[in-house]
VOPAGU-2260 file (C-alpha; in pm, 1 decimal, decimal comma):
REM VOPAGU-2260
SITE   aa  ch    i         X         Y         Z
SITE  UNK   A    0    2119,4    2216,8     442,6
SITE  UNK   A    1    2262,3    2477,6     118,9
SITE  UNK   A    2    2558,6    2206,4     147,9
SITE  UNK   A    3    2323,0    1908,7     111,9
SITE  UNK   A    4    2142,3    2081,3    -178,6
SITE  UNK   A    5    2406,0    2176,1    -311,4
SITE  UNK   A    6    2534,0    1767,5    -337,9
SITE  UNK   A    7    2235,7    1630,0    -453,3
SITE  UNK   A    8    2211,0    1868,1    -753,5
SITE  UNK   A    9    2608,3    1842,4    -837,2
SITE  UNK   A   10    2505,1    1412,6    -829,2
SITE  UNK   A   11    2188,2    1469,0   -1046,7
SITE  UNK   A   12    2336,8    1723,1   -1308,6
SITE  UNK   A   13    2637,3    1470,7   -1323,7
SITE  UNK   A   14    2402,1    1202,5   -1375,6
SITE  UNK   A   15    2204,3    1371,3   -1617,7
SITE  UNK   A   16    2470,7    1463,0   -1810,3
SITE  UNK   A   17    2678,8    1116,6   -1867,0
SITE  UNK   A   18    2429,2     981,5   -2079,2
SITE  UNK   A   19    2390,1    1013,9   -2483,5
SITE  UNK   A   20    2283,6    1310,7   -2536,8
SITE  UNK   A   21    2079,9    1204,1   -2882,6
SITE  UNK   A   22    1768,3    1082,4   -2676,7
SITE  UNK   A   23    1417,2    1244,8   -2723,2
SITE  UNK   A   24    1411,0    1364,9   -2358,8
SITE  UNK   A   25    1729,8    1335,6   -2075,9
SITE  UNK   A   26    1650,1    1130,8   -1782,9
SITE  UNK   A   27    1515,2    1278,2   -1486,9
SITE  UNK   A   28    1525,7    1198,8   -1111,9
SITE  UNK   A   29    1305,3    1226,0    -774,0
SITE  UNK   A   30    1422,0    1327,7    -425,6
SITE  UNK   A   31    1256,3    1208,2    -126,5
SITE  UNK   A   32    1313,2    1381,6     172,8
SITE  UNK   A   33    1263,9    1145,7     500,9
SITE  UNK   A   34    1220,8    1205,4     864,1
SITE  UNK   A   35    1272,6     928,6    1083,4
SITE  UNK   A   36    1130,7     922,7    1427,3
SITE  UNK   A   37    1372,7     861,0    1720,8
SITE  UNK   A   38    1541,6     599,7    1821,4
SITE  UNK   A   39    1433,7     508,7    1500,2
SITE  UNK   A   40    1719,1     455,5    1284,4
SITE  UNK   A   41    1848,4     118,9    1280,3
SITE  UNK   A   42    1521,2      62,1    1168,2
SITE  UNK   A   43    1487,2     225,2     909,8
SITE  UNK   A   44    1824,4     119,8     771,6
SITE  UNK   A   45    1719,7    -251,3     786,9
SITE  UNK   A   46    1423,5    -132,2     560,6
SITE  UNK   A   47    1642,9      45,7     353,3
SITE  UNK   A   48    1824,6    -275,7     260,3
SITE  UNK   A   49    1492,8    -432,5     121,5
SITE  UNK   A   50    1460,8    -102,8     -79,0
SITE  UNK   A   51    1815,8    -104,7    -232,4
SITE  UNK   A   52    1742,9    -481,3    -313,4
SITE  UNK   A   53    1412,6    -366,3    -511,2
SITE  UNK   A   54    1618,8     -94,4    -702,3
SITE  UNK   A   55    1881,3    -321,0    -792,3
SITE  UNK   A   56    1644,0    -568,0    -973,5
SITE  UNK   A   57    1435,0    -238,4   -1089,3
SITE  UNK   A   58    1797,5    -144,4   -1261,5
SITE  UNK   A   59    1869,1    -455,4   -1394,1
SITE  UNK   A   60    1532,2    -487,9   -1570,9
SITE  UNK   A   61    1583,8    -106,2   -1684,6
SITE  UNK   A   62    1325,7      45,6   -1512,0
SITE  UNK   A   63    1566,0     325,9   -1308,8
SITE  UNK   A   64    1906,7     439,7   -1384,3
SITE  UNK   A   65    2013,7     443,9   -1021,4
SITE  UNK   A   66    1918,3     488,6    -670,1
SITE  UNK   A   67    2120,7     599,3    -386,7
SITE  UNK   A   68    2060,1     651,3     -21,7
SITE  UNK   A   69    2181,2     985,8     135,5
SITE  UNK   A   70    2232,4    1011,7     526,5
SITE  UNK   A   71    2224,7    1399,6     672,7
SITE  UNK   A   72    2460,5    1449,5     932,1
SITE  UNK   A   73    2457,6    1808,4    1010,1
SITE  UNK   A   74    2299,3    1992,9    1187,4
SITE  UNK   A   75    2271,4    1706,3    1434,3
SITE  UNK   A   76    1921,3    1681,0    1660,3
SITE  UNK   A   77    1566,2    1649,3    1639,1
SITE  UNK   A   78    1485,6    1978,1    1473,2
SITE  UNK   A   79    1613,1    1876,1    1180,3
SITE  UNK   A   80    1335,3    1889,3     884,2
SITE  UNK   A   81    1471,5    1538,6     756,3
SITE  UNK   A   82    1742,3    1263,0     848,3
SITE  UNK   A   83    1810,5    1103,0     491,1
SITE  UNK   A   84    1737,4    1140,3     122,5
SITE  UNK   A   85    1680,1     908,0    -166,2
SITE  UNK   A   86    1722,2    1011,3    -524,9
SITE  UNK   A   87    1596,6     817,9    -785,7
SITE  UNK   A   88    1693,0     855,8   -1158,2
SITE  UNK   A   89    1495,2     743,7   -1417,6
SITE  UNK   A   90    1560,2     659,4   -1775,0
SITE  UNK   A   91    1498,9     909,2   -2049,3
SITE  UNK   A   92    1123,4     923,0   -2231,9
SITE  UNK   A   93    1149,5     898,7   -2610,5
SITE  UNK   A   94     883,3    1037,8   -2829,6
């Protein structure tokens, strides 16, 4: 888990960082944490395609920054408090 934390804030500070810097307000992003029941999976993957397709054409219309789909892998079973992640980054708000 302090390994997966870790990643997602290394991606978000990197993220935050790479754009111009003389905007009223950085960008900012949103984890989602998500638990998927079992056997459940494939699934939810299929889903996950229609989402990626939405946050491509919310990109392209400059909406979001990015979006990116994160799969836990360790600890493996169903104690785990969540399977994947989705971050979301969104652009900055000027005054």
């Amino acid at each position: 888990m302090k390994t997966f934390s870790l990643t997602i804030m290394v991606v978000a500070l990197i993220t935050l960082f790479s754009f111009n810097v003389c905007q009223a307000q950085g960008p900012y992003g949103e984890v989602n944490f998500i638990k998927t029941m079992p056997n459940m999976n494939e699934s939810f993957l299929i889903d996950m395609k229609t989402s990626r397709k939405l946050a491509d054409a919310r990109v392209a219309n400059k909406t979001i920054n990015s979006w990116q789909l994160y799969r836990r892998t360790l600890p493996r079973g169903s104690s785990m408090d969540y399977n994947y992640a989705t971050l979301s980054v969104f652009l900055a708000v000027s005054k």
